[in-house]
C-alpha positions, 0 to 999 in steps of 0.5 A, spaced: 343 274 609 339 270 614 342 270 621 341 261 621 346 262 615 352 264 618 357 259 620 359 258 628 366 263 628 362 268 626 356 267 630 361 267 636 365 274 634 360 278 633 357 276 641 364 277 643 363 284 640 357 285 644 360 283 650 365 287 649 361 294 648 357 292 654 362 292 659 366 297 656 359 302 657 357 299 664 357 303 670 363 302 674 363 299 681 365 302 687 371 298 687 374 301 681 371 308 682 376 312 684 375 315 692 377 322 692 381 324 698 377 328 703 378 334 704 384 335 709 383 341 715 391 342 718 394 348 723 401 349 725 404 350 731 410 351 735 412 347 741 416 348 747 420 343 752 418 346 758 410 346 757 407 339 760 404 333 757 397 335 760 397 341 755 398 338 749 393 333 751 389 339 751 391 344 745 392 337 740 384 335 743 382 342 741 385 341 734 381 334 734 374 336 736 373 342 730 376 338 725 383 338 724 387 333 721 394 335 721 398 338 726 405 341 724 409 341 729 416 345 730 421 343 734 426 347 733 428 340 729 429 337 737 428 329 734 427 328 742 421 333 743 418 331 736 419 324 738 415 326 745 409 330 741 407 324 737 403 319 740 400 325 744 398 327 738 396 320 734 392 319 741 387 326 740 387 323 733 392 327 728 397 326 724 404 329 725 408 332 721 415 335 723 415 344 721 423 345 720 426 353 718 431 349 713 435 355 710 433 360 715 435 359 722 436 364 727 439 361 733 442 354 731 448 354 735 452 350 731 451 353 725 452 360 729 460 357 730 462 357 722 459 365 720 463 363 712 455 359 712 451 364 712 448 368 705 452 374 702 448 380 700 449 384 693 452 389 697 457 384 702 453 384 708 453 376 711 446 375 715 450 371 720 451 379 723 447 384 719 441 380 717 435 383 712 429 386 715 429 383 722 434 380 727 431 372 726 432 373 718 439 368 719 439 365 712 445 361 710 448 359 703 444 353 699 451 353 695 456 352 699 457 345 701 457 345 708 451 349 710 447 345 705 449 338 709 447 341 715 441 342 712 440 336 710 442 332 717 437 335 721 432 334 716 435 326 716 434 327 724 426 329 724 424 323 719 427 317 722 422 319 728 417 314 729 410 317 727 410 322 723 408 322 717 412 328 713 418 333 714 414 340 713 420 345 710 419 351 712 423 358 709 426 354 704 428 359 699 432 366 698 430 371 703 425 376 700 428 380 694 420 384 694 416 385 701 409 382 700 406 389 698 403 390 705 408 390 709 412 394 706 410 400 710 412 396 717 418 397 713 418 404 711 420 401 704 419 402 696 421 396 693 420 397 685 427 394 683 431 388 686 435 392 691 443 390 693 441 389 700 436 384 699 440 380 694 443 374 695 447 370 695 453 373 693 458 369 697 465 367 695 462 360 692 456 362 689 461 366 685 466 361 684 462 356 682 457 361 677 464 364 674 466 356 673 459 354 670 457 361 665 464 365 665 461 371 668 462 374 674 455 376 678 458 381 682 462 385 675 454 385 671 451 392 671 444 388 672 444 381 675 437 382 676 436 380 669 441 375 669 436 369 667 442 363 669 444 367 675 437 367 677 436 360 674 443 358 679 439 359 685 433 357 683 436 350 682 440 351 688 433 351 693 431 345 688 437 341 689 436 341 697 429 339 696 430 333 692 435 330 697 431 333 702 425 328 699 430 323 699 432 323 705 424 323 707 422 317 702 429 313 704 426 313 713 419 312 709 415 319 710 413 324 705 416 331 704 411 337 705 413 345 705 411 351 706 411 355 700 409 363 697 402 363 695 404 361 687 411 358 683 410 365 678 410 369 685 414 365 689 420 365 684 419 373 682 420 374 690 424 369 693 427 365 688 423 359 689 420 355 683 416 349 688 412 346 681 419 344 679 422 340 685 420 333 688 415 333 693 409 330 696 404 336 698 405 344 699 401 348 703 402 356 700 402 360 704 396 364 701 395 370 706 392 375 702 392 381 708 399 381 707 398 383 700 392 388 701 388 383 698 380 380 699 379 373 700 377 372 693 385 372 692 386 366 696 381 363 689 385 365 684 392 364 688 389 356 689 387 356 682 394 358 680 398 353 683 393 347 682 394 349 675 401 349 675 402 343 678 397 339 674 399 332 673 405 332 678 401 328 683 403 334 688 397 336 693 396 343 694 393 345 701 392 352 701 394 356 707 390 361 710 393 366 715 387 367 721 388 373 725 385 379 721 380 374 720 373 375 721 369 368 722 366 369 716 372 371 711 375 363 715 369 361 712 370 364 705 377 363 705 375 354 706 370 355 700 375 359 696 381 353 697 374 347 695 372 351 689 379 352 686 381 345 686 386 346 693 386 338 697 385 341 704 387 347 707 391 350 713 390 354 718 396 359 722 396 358 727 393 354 731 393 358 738 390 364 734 385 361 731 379 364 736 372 361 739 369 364 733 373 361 728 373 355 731 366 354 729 366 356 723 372 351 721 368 345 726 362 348 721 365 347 715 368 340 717 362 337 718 360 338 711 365 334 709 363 328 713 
């Protein structure tokens, strides 16, 4: 059939097919292309109230002049010093994220007023008087209503601080049932099974509300270590103080960031926190392979394995790296690493022990992003 004997509507479809196809196939413009987020360079820090503006100036300006994009600040959750640091923060060019030590919190005053708060180990030892490991590992219960709300009222008191763009959740798990491997002998340990003394939490509540739930009593099982809804119970524990974290965040208009181990399947095996699984914007896994006697191509795999994980959550991840058994060229590989496994960014501890070699290196790579 000649073209000129086709009536009009069928000349006009099959146009508008060609049409069609053709905008279907056409490069996109700029505008409807994606832009992928530069990759982020971040550094944590720890203030103090008695350190003059003048040397934040100086230490803030330091970070903004070799390539960091974030600071995160811990203030021992003081709203006013927080609220003091971030314009002279904004002013070098940074971005603030206030880093809070949310389940473990040595020296909080009012929490030390109700030792009923604190964790319970396996064995009956509180950590408000007879921490694990070290004196600072002062853990409190995540089940018990009180010292969760605690939790969450100095979280609420760090975001309603003009300027910052998340509340940095830190130590926001169990203490650790394992050691990282490499710092067991520090600890004169052998760790080849879950050991009482470093087991928690086993107060009255946690017990109580177990018992209520799966009528078993955890402290009367021969092996609580295989429990699967005993660790499952405090696994949801940590997730239910990140979701209200993360709500309490989002509701004052700031994101919700933590710091986290290296992996979801490592951290649950260690700690008992399974981060795919909670409501957060971003984490930054602390993927410090000194402690676990490993090379810097580990901080690969780990990257890989958590980006994995959290595929389609809509979740960074910035991997940590841990600088000082670092030489310049291990902080080197260890950005390539996190770049070439799919990290968002990468982030630095900490930032007063970065040294001038370092320093150029991270300035360096920085500037290769641009």
């Amino acid at each position: 059939m000649k073209l000129t004997t086709l009536k009009r509507p069928m000349i006009f479809g099959l146009l508008a097919l060609v049409f069609l196809s053709a905008c279907q196939n056409k490069p996109k413009t700029l505008a409807e292309t994606p832009v992928k987020a530069p990759f982020k360079y971040w550094t944590w820090t720890t203030a103090n109230p008695e350190r003059t503006d003048a040397s934040y100036v100086a230490e803030f300006e330091k970070y903004a002049q070799n390539g960091i994009d974030a600071v995160l600040i811990n203030t021992n959750t003081d709203p006013s010093l927080l609220a003091r640091l971030v314009p002279i923060a904004e002013k070098a060019g940074l971005e603030v994220h206030a880093w809070i030590m949310a389940i473990n919190r040595p020296g909080d005053k009012e929490a030390e007023k109700h030792p009923e708060w604190y964790a319970v180990s396996r064995d009956g030892k509180s950590c408000f008087d007879q921490p694990p490991y070290v004196g600072y590992y002062k853990w409190m219960c995540p089940t018990r209503k009180e010292s969760r709300d605690h939790v969450l009222f100095l979280v609420a008191g760090l975001a309603k601080v003009s300027g910052v763009a998340s509340v940095h959740l830190d130590y926001i798990r169990y203490s650790d049932i394992y050691l990282p491997v490499g710092l067991l002998p520090k600890y004169n340990l052998v760790q080849d099974t879950e050991l009482p003394e470093f087991d928690f939490c086993y107060c009255e509540v946690c017990v109580a509300e177990f018992q209520e739930k799966h009528h078993r009593n955890p402290l009367e099982m021969a092996h609580p270590e295989i429990d699967i809804e005993w660790k499952q119970f405090r696994l949801n524990k940590v997730k239910s103080i990140v979701d209200a974290a993360y709500d309490i965040a989002h509701k004052n208009n700031k994101m919700l960031t933590a710091a986290v181990f290296p992996y979801p399947e490592m951290a649950d095996h260690m700690v008992r926190q399974r981060w795919d699984k909670w409501n957060i914007d971003a984490v930054l896994p602390m993927i410090y392979n000194s402690f676990y006697n490993e090379g810097v191509d580990w901080i690969g795999f780990a990257t890989a394995q958590g980006v994995n994980d959290l595929k389609g959550k809509g979740v960074g991840l910035h991997t940590g790296v841990y600088v000082p058994p670092m030489s310049a060229e291990e902080v080197g590989l260890a950005i390539s690493e996190a770049q070439n496994n799919g990290a968002n960014g990468v982030s630095f501890f900490d930032g007063n022990a970065i040294t001038a070699a370092q320093w150029e290196v991270i300035k360096a790579s920085k500037n290769t992003q641009k």
